[in-house]
C-alpha positions in Angstrom: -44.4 222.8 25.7 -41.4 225.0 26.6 -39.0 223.8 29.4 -39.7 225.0 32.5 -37.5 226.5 35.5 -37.8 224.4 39.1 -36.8 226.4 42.2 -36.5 225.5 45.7 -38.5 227.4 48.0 -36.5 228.4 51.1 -37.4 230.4 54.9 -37.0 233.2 55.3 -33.7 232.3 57.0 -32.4 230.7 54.4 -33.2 227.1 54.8 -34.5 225.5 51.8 -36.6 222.3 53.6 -36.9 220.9 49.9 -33.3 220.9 49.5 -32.2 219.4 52.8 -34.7 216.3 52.6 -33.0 215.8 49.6 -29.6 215.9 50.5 -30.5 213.5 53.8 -32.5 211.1 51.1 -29.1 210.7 49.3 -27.4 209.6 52.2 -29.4 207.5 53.2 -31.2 206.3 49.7 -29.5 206.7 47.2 -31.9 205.1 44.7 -35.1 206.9 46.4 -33.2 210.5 45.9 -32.1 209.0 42.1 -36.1 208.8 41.2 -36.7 212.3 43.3 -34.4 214.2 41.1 -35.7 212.4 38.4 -39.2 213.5 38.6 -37.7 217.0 39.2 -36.1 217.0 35.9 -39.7 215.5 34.1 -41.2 218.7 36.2 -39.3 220.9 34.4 -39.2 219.3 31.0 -42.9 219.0 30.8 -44.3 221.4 33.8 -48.1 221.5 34.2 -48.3 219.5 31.2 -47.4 216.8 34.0 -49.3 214.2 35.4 -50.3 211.0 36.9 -48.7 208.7 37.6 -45.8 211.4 38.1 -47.8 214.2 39.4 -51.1 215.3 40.6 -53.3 218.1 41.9 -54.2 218.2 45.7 -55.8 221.5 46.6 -55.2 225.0 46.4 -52.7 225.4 43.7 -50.4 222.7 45.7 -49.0 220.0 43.2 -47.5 217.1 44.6 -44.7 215.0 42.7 -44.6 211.5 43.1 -42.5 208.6 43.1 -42.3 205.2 45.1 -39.1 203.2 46.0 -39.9 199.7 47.4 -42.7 200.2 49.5 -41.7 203.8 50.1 -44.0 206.6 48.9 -41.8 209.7 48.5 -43.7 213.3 47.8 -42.9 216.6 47.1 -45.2 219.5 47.0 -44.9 222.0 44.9 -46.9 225.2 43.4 -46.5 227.1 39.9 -45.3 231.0 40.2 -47.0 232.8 36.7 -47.0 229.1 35.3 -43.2 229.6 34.2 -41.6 228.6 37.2 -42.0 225.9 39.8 -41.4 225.9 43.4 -40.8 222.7 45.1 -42.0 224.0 49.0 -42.1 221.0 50.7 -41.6 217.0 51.0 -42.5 213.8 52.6 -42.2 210.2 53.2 -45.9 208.6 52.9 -47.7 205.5 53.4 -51.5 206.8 52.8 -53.1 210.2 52.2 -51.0 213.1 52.6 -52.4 214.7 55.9 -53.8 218.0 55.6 -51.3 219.5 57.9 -48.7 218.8 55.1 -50.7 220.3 53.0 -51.6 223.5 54.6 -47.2 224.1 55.4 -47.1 224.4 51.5 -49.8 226.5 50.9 -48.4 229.1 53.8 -44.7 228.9 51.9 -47.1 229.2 48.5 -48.1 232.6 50.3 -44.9 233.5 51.5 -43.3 232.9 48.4 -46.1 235.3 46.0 -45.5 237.9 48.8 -41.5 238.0 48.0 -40.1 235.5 45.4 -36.9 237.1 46.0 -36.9 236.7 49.5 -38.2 232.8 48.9 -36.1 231.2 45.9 -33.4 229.6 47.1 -29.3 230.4 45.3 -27.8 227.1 45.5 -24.1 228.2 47.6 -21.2 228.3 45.0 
C-alpha cells in the first residue's frame, strides 16, 4: 500500500484544534504526544489499511486513532478525503466511549472540509 498524506484539518479561522491539542500534550506529556505522533506516522505509512489496536471505525466515515499512556486513553478523529489523504479533525482525552457529541464535531469539520479542502487543510507557519 502506497504511503499516504496526513493533514490537519483547521477553522475556518485558521485554527487547526488537532494541531493545538498536540502542541499542549507535549508540554504537558511528553511521552503521550511521543505515541500520538507516532500513530500519526503508522496513519500515514499504512492508511486505511490501519487498524485495531491502532485505529478503528466509529460512524460516518469518522476514524478514530488510538493510543493509551498509563491509564490515559488519547483519540484522534480523523476522516479520509478520496482515500489519498487523511484529515486528523479532532482529538480527545477518554476514559470510556467517545460521546456522540465528539463524534458529531468531526463529522461537521468532515463536511466543512469536502465543501473547501483548501479553505480546511491547515499550512504549518514557516
Amino acid at each position: 500500500m502506497p504511503r499516504i498524506k496526513v493533514a490537519f484539518y483547521q477553522d475556518a479561522d485558521g485554527v487547526a484544534p488537532v494541531v493545538n491539542w498536540l502542541r499542549e500534550l507535549m508540554k504537558t506529556n511528553e511521552k503521550a504526544w511521543a505515541h500520538c505522533r507516532a500513530r500519526i506516522e503508522m496513519l500515514g505509512q499504512m492508511g486505511c489499511e490501519l487498524r485495531r489496536p491502532a485505529a478503528d471505525y466509529l460512524r460516518d466515515g469518522i476514524y478514530e486513532l488510538r493510543t493509551k499512556q498509563g491509564h490515559v486513553q488519547y483519540r484522534i478523529l480523523y476522516f479520509f478525503h478520496e482515500r489519498q489523504l487523511a484529515i486528523l479533525a479532532h482529538s480527545l482525552t477518554k476514559e470510556d466511549a467517545i460521546p456522540a457529541v465528539e463524534i458529531e464535531r468531526a463529522i461537521k469539520r468532515k463536511r466543512l472540509f469536502e465543501s473547501n479542502p483548501g479553505k480546511h487543510t491547515y499550512e504549518a507557519e514557516s
